[in-house]
C-alpha positions in Angstrom: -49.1 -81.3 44.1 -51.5 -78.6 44.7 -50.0 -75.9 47.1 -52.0 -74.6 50.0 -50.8 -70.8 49.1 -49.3 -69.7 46.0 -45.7 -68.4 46.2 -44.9 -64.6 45.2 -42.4 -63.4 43.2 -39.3 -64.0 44.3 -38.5 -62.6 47.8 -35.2 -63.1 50.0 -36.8 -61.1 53.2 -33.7 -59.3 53.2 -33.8 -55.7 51.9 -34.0 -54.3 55.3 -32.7 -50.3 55.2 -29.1 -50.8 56.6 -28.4 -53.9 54.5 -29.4 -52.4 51.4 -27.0 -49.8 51.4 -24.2 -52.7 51.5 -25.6 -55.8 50.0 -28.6 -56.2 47.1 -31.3 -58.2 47.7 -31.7 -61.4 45.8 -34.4 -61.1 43.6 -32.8 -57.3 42.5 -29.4 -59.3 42.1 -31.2 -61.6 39.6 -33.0 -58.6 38.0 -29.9 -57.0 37.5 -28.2 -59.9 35.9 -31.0 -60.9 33.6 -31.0 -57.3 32.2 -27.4 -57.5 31.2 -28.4 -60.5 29.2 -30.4 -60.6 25.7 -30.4 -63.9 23.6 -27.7 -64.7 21.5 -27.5 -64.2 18.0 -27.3 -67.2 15.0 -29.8 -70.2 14.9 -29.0 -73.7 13.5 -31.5 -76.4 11.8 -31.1 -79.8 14.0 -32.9 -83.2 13.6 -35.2 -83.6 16.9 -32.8 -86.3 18.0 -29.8 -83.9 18.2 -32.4 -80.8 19.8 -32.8 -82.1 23.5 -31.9 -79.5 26.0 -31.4 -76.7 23.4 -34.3 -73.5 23.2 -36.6 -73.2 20.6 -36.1 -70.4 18.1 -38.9 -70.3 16.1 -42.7 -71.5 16.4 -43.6 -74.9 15.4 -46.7 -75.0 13.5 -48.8 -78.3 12.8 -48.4 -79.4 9.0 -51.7 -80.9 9.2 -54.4 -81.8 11.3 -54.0 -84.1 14.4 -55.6 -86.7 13.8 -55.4 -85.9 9.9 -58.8 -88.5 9.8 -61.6 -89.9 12.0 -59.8 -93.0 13.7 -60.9 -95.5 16.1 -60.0 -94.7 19.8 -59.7 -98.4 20.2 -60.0 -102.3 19.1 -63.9 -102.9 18.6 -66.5 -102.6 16.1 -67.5 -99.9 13.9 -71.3 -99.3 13.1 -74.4 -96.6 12.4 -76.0 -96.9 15.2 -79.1 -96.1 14.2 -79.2 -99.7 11.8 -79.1 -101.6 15.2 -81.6 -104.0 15.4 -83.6 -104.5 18.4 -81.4 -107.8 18.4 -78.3 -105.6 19.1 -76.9 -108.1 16.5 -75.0 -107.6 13.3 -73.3 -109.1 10.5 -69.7 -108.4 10.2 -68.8 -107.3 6.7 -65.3 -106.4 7.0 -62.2 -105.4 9.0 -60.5 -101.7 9.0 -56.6 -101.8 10.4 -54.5 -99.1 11.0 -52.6 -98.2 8.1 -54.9 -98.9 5.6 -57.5 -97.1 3.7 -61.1 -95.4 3.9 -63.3 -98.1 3.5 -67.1 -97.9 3.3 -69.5 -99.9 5.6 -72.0 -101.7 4.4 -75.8 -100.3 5.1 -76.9 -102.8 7.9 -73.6 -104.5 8.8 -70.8 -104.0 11.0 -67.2 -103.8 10.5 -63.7 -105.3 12.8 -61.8 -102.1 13.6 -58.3 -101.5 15.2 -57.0 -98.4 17.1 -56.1 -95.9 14.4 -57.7 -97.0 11.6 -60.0 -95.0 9.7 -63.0 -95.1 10.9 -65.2 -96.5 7.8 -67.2 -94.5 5.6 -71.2 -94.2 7.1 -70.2 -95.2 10.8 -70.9 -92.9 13.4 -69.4 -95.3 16.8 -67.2 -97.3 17.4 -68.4 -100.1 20.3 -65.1 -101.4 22.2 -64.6 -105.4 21.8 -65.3 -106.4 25.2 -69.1 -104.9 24.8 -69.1 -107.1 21.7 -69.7 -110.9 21.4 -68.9 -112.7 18.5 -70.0 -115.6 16.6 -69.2 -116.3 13.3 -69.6 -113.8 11.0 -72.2 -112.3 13.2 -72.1 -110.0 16.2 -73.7 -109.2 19.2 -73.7 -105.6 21.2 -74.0 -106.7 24.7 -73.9 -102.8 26.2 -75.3 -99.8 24.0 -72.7 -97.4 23.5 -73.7 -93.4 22.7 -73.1 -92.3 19.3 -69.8 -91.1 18.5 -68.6 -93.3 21.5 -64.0 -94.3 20.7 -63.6 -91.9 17.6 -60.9 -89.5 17.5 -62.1 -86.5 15.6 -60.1 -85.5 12.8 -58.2 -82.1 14.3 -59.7 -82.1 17.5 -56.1 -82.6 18.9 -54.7 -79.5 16.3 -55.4 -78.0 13.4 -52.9 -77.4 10.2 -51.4 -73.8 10.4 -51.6 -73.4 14.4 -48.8 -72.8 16.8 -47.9 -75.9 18.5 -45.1 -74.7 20.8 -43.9 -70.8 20.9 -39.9 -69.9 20.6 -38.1 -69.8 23.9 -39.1 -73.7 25.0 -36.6 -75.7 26.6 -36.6 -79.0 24.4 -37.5 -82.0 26.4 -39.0 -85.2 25.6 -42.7 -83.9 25.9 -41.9 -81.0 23.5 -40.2 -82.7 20.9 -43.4 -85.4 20.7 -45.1 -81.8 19.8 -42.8 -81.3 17.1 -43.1 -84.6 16.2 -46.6 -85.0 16.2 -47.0 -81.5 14.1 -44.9 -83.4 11.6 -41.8 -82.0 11.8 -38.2 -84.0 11.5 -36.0 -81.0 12.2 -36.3 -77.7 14.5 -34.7 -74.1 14.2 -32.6 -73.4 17.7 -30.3 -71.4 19.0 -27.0 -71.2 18.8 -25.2 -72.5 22.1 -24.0 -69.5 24.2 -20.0 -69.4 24.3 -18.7 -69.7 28.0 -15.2 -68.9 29.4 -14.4 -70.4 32.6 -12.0 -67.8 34.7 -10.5 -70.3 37.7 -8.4 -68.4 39.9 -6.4 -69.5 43.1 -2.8 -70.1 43.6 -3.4 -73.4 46.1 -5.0 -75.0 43.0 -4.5 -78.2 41.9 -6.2 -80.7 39.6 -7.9 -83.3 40.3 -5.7 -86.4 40.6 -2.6 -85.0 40.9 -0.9 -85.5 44.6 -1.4 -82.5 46.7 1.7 -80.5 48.7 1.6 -78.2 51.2 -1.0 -75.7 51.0 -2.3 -77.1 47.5 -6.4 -78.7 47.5 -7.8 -80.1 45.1 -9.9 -78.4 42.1 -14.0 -78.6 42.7 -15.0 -75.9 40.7 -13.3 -76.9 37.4 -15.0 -80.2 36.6 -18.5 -78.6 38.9 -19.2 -75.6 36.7 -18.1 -77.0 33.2 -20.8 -80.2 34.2 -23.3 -77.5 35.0 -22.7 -75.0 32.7 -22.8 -77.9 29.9 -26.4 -79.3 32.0 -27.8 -75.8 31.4 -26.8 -75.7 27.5 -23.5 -73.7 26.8 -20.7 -74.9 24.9 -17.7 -74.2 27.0 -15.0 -72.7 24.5 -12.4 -71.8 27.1 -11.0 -72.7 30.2 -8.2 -71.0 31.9 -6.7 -71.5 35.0 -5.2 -67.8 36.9 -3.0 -67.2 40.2 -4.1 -64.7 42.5 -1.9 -62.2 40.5 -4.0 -58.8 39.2 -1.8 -58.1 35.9 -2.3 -62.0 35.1 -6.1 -61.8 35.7 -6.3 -59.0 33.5 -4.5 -60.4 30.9 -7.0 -63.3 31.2 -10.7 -61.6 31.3 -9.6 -58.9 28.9 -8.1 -62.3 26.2 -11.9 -63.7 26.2 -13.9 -60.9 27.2 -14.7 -60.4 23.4 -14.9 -64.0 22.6 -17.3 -65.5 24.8 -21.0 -64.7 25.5 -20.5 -65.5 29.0 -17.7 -66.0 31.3 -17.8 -67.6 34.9 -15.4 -66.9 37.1 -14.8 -68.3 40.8 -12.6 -67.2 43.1 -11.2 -63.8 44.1 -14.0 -62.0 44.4 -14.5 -60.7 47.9 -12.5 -58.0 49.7 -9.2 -59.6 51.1 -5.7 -58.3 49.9 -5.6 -61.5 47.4 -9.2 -60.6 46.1 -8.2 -58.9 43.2 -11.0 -59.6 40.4 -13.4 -56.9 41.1 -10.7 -53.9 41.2 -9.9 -55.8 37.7 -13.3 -55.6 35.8 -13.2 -51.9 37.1 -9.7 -51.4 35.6 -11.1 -52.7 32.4 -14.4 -50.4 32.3 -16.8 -53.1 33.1 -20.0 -52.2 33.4 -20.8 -54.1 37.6 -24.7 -54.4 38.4 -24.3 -56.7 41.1 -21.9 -56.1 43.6 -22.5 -58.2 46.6 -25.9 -60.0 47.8 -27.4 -60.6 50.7 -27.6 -64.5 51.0 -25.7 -67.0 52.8 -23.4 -68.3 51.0 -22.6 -66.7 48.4 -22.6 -63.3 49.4 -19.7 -61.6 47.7 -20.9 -62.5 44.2 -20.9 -60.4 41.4 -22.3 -59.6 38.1 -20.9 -57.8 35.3 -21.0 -56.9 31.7 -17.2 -56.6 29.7 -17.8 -56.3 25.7 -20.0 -58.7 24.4 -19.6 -61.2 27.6 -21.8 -61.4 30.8 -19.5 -62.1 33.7 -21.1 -64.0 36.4 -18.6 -63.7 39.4 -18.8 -67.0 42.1 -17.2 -67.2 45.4 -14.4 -69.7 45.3 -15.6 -72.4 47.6 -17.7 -74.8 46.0 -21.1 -75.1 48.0 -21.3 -71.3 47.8 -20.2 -71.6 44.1 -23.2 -74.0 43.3 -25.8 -72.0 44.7 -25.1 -68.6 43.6 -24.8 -70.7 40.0 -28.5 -71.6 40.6 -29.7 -69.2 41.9 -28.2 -66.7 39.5 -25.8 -67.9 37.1 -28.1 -70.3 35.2 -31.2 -68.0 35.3 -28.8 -65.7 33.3 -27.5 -68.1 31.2 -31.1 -69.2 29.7 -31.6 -65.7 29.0 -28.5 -65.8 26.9 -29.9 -68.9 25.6 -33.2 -67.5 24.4 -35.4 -69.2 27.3 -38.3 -67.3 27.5 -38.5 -68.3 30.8 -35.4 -67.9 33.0 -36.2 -68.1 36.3 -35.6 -70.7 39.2 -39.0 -73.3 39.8 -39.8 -73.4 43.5 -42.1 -74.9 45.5 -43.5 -75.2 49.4 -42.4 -77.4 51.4 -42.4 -78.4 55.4 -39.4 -78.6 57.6 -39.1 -82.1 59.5 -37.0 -80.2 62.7 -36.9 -77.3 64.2 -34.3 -74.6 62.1 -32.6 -71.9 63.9 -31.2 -69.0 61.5 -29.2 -65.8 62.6 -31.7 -62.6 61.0 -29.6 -60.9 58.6 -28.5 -62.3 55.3 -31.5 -64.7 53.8 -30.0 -68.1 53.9 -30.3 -71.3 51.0 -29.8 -74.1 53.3 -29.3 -77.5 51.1 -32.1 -79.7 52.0 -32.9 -83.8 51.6 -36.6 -84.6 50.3 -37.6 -87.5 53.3 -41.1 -88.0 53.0 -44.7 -85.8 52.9 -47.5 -85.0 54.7 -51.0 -86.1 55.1 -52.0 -83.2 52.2 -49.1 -84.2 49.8 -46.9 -81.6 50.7 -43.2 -82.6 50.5 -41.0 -82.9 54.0 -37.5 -82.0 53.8 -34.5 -82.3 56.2 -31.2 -80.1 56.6 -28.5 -79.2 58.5 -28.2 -77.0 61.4 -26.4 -74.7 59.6 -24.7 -74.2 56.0 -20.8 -74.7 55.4 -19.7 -73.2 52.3 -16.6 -75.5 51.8 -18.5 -78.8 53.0 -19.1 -81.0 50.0 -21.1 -83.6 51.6 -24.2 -82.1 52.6 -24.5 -80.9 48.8 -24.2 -84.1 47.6 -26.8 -85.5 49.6 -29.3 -82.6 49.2 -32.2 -82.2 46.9 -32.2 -78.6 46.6 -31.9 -75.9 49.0 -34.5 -73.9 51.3 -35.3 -70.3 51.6 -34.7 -69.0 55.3 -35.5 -65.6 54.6 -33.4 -62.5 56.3 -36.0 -61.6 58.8 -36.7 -65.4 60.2 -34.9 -66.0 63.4 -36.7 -69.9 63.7 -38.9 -72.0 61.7 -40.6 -75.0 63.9 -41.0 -78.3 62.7 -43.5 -78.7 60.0 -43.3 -75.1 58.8 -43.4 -74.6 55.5 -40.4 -72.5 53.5 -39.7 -72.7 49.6 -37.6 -75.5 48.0 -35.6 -74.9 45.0 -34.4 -78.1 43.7 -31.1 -78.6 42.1 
């Protein structure tokens, strides 16, 4: 899709003077994070069926040349050209398969060639079969090709020595066909970064269980080890912590040296049974994010304590998945040696009318429902976002940028999508 405008650098609109001196604007939030992050150390050699989803940590390099010889583009015929008689007819003096070895042609003749096979000694083109009729051993070129017409040039693809893909790649199907097609069976990686899950919340209760009382139901357990695992990490701890201050203590400061991140949700705003920030300053935690201005999500925070990155998400789980998106992972692909760490977006137009309150710049979840006469994708969303509301998340796409300084957007404007 070819945007009619290219997006800036990551903007939230909302770093107006008196929300500043409270709240941190989002890209600054991310800034912050990512430069308590550097990549974690150890590497590990893996075959490339064991490497998808993990980072690249050194540069593949072609082992030889791609195509290591002159091959045939195609099934056809494989000829000099300038031996074609004003006849356009040949005899056929051999066949060439893929697999096999150089052969020579014959001065005068032509020879049967498959796609990939070498492409025989003295021939300069390669006619495709349906420009070719046959008869017998003889055959006739029914449209002149140009010379060098269906041969693959041996290293026009690559050349032995270069760099094929750099370090910090993502591993996905298209990049381990590089690796493959450079020749390689195994890759150096990363090492997984070590997460610690901190859930905290006295009305907790797993999944399953009957609920009583006051208790819900625990979304943010099985949500952030599913996307924590999605973006990578190995999750080496999970522990589960009432809204008590000397047990949460007890908690961060048993994993704080173990882990090379730990995620925490819950507890992190300003009410009397918000105790985790008074907590990481109790333990000399170094805090570079303290609150951002976004809807939701906007008492998140970001920390470093020893050797562990703290990411800090609000406790309900809409807000919880954002914040992770928009911050947590970024931060986590750093840790993982991503060389790129940032959240893809794109433009998109609205299909209604949005109203927003100025402020705070919102991530509205958003359904993909069609596009427009240029390409350009339509999305739906709510009138407004619920932080606790699990349905609209689970019907959403991604989320859109409302940015602190829009009071309305009319149908078909266009704001920037981040998909999930």
């Amino acid at each position: 899709m070819t945007l009619s405008a290219p997006i800036p650098a990551a903007a939230c609109g909302c770093d107006c003077p008196e929300l500043v001196a409270r709240l941190m604007p989002v890209d600054e939030a991310l800034a912050a994070g990512l430069a308590l992050a550097q990549p974690v150390d150890g590497r590990e050699e893996v075959c490339l069926r064991a490497a998808r989803g993990r980072v690249l940590a050194q540069p593949v390099t072609a082992r030889s040349d791609m195509p290591r010889f002159d091959n045939s583009g195609m099934d056809g015929y494989a000829l000099r050209l300038a031996d074609l008689p004003a006849s356009s007819a040949l005899p056929v003096s051999g066949v060439c398969a893929a697999g096999g070895g150089l052969a020579a042609l014959e001065p005068g003749t032509m020879m049967r060639i498959y796609t990939g096979a070498h492409v025989p000694r003295g021939a300069d083109t390669v006619v495709m079969q349906e420009h070719v009729e046959r008869s017998g051993d003889m055959a006739r070129i029914i449209h002149l090709p140009e010379a060098g017409s269906n041969i693959r040039r041996r290293g026009e693809d690559q050349r032995q020595g270069d760099e094929v893909l750099a370090a910090g790649h993502l591993l996905d199907a298209r990049k381990l066909a590089i690796c493959a097609g450079a020749g390689l069976g195994t890759v150096s990686v990363s090492r997984k970064p070590k997460i610690g899950l901190l859930l905290t919340g006295d009305e907790i209760c797993p999944a399953g269980q009957d609920v009583d009382g006051g208790e819900i139901w625990d979304v943010n357990t099985p949500m952030l080890t599913a996307l924590c695992e999605e973006a990578g990490a190995d999750i080496a701890a999970i522990r589960h912590v009432p809204d008590n201050p000397a047990e949460l203590h007890a908690a961060l400061a048993g994993i704080a040296d173990e882990m090379d991140m730990i995620v925490t949700s819950g507890g992190v705003s300003v009410g009397d049974r918000d105790h985790l920030k008074p907590v990481l300053t109790s333990l000399g935690a170094r805090i570079a994010v303290s609150g951002v201005a976004m809807k939701p999500g906007k008492p998140v925070t970001i920390s470093r304590l020893g050797g562990a990155v703290i990411v800090s998400l609000p406790g309900n789980p809409v807000s919880a998945f954002v914040t992770w998106h928009l911050l947590g992972r970024p931060i986590l692909g750093r840790l993982s040696g991503l060389a790129e760490a940032g959240t893809p977006r794109r433009l998109v137009r609205t299909r209604s009318r949005i109203v927003h309150k100025p402020g705070r710049c919102e991530y509205r979840p958003a359904s993909i429902v069609g596009t427009d006469e240029a390409g350009l994708e339509i999305v739906s969303c709510g009138a407004r976002t619920h932080s606790a509301r699990l349905s609209p998340l689970a019907q959403s796409d991604g989320v859109v940028l409302i940015t602190g300084d829009t009071a309305c957007v009319e149908a078909g404007g266009r704001l920037e999508f981040l998909p999930f």
